[in-house]
C-alpha positions as CSV (number, residue, x, y, z in Angstrom):
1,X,0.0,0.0,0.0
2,X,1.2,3.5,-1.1
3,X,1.7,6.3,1.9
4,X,2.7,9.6,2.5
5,X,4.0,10.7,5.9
6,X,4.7,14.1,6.3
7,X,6.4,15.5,9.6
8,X,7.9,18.9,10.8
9,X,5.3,21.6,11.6
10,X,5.1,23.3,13.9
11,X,4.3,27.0,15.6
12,X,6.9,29.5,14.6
13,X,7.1,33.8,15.2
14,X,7.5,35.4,12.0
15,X,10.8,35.1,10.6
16,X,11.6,31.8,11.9
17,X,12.1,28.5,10.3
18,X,10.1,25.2,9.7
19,X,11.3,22.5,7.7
20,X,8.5,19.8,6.3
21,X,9.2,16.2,5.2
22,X,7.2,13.7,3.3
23,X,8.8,10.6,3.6
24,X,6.8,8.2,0.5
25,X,6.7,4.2,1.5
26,X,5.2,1.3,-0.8
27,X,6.4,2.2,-4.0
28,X,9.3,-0.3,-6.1
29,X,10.6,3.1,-7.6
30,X,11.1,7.0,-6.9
31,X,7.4,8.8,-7.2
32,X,7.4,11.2,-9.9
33,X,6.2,14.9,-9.4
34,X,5.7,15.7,-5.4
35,X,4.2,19.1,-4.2
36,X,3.2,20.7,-1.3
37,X,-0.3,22.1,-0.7
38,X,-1.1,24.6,2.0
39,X,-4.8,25.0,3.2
40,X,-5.4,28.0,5.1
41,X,-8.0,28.4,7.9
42,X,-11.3,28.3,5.6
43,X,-9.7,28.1,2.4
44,X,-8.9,26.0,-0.2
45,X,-6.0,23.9,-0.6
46,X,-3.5,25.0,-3.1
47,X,-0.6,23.9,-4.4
48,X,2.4,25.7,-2.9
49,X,5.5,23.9,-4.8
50,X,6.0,21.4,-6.6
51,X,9.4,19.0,-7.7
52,X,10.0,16.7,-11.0
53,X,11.4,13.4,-10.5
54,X,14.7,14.6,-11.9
55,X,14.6,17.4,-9.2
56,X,13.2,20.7,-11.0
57,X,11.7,22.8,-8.6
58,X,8.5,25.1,-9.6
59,X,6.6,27.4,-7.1
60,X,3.3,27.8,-8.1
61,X,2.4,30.6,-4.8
62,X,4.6,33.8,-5.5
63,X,4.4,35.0,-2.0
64,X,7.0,32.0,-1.3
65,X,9.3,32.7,-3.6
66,X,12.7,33.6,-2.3
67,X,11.8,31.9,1.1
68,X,10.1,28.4,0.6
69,X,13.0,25.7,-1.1
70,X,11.5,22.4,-2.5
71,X,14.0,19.6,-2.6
72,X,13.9,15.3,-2.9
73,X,15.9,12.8,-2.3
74,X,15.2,9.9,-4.9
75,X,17.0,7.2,-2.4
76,X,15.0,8.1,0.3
77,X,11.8,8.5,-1.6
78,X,11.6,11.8,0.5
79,X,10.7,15.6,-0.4
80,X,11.4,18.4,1.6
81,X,10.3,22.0,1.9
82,X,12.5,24.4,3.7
83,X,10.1,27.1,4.8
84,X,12.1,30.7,5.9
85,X,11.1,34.3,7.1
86,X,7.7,32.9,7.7
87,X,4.7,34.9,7.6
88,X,1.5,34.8,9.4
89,X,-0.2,34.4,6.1
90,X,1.8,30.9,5.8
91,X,-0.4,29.2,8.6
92,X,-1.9,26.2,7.4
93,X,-2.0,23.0,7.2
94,X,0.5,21.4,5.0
95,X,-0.2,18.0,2.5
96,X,2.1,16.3,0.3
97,X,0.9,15.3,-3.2
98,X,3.0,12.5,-5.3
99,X,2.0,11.1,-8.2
100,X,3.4,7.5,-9.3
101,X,2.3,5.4,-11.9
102,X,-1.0,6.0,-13.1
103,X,-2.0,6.8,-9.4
104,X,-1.8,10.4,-7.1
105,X,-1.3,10.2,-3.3
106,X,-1.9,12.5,-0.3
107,X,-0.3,12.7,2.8
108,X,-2.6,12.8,6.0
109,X,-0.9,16.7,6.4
110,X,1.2,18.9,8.9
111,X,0.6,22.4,10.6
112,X,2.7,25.1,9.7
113,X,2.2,28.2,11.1
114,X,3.4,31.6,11.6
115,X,2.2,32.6,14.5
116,X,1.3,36.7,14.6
């Protein structure tokens, strides 16, 4: 059976640091594309960032750009998200999204917040 577990959030001031992992189990080979999804208080999930399999990075939310760093590692079947100078506006709750085969998998999620 295919799982995500993601780990690291937490309750940061502004400015700090919080560094998310999703750690992918279940699968004979590296997932493809894995993102990050961030669902504010009341909102809608969206997609934050997202990595190819060969390790290209795109940030879909502008507000994170020059702060929030996606990376994997293929041999641990593991993506990261290196979130810096947080913001209140970054409190949410955080899912990982990987795609492998045919199929797409979520993670359960983790709290990230900024705390004002």
């Amino acid at each position: 059976q295919v799982q995500l577990a993601e780990s690291g959030g937490g309750l940061v001031q502004p400015g700090g640091s919080l560094r998310l992992s999703c750690v992918g189990y279940g699968t004979t080979t590296s997932f493809h594309t894995m993102e990050w999804y961030r669902q504010a208080p009341g909102k809608q999930r969206d997609e934050v960032a997202r990595i190819t399999d060969d390790g290209f990075p795109y940030y879909a939310d502008d507000s994170v750009k020059g702060r929030f760093t996606i990376s994997r590692d293929n041999g641990k079947n593991t993506v990261y998200l290196q979130m810096d100078s947080l913001k209140p506006e970054d409190t949410g709750v955080y899912y990982c999204k990987a795609a492998w085969r045919s199929d797409v998998y979520w993670g359960q999620g983790t709290q990230g917040t900024g705390r004002p």
